[in-house]
C-alpha positions in Angstrom: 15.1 -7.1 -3.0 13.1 -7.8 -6.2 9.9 -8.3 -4.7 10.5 -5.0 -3.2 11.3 -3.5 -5.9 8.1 -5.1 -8.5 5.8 -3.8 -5.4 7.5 -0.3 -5.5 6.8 -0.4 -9.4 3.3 -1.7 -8.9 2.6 1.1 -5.7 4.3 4.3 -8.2 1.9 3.0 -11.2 -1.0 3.2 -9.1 0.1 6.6 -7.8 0.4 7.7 -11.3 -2.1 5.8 -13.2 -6.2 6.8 -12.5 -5.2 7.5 -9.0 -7.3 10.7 -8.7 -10.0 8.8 -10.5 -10.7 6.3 -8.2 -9.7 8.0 -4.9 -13.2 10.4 -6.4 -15.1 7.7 -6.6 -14.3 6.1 -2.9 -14.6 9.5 -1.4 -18.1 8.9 -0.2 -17.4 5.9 1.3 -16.7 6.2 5.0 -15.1 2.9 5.5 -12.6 4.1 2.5 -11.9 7.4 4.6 -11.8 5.6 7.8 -8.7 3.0 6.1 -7.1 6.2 5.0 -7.2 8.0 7.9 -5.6 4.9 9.8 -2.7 4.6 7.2 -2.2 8.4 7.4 -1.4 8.0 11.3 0.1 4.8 11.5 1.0 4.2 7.5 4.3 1.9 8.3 2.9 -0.4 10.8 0.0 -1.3 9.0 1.4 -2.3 5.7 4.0 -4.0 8.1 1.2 -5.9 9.2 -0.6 -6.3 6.4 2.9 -7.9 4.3 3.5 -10.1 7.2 -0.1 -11.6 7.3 -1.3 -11.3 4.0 -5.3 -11.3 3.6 -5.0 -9.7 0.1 -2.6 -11.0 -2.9 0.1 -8.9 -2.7 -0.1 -7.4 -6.6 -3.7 -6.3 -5.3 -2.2 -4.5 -2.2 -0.2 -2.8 -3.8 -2.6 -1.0 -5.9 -5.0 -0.5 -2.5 -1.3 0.6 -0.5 -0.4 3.5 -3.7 -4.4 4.5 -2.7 -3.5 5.8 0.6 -1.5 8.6 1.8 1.4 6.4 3.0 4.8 8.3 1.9 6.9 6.3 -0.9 9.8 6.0 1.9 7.6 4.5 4.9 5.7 2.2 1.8 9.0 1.1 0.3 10.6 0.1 4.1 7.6 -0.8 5.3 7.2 -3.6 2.4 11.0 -4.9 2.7 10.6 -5.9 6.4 7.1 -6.8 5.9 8.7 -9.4 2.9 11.9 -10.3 4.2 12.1 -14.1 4.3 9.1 -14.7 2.6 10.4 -15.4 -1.1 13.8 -13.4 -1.5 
C-alpha cells in the first residue's frame, strides 16, 4: 500500500504542478496525442501493463501517467494491481 500511495502523491503533483505547461508544449506532437488518446480509451489496462512490465522507472511514470487523461480512480487501481507483489 505505500508504493501505491508515493505513486498517487507523485501522479496528483504532476496533475497539479506545470501540468498545463507541458501538456502545451507536447500538443504538437502526434505521437504524444496518439499515447493520450490510447490511455483515454483503455487508461486502466495500460498502466496495468505498463506497472507489471516496467520499461520506465516507476517515479518517471508517474509523472508521464498524471500527463494523460486517465481518471485518479482507474490510475490509483490500476497501479495497486499493476504493483502487488512487486515490493509491498
Amino acid at each position: 500500500m505505500g508504493s501505491t500511495a508515493g505513486a498517487t502523491a507523485a501522479f496528483l503533483l504532476g496533475k497539479m504542478v506545470g501540468r498545463s505547461y507541458v501538456v502545451s508544449k507536447l500538443k504538437n506532437y502526434p505521437k504524444f496525442e496518439a499515447v493520450a488518446i490510447a490511455i483515454r480509451r483503455s487508461g486502466f489496462k495500460i498502466t496495468v501493463l505498463l506497472r507489471l512490465a516496467p520499461l520506465l522507472p516507476f517515479n518517471i511514470l508517474n509523472y508521464l501517467l498524471s500527463l494523460t487523461p486517465i481518471s485518479i480512480g482507474e490510475y490509483i487501481l490500476a497501479t495497486w494491481l499493476g504493483m502487488v507483489g512487486t515490493n509491498e
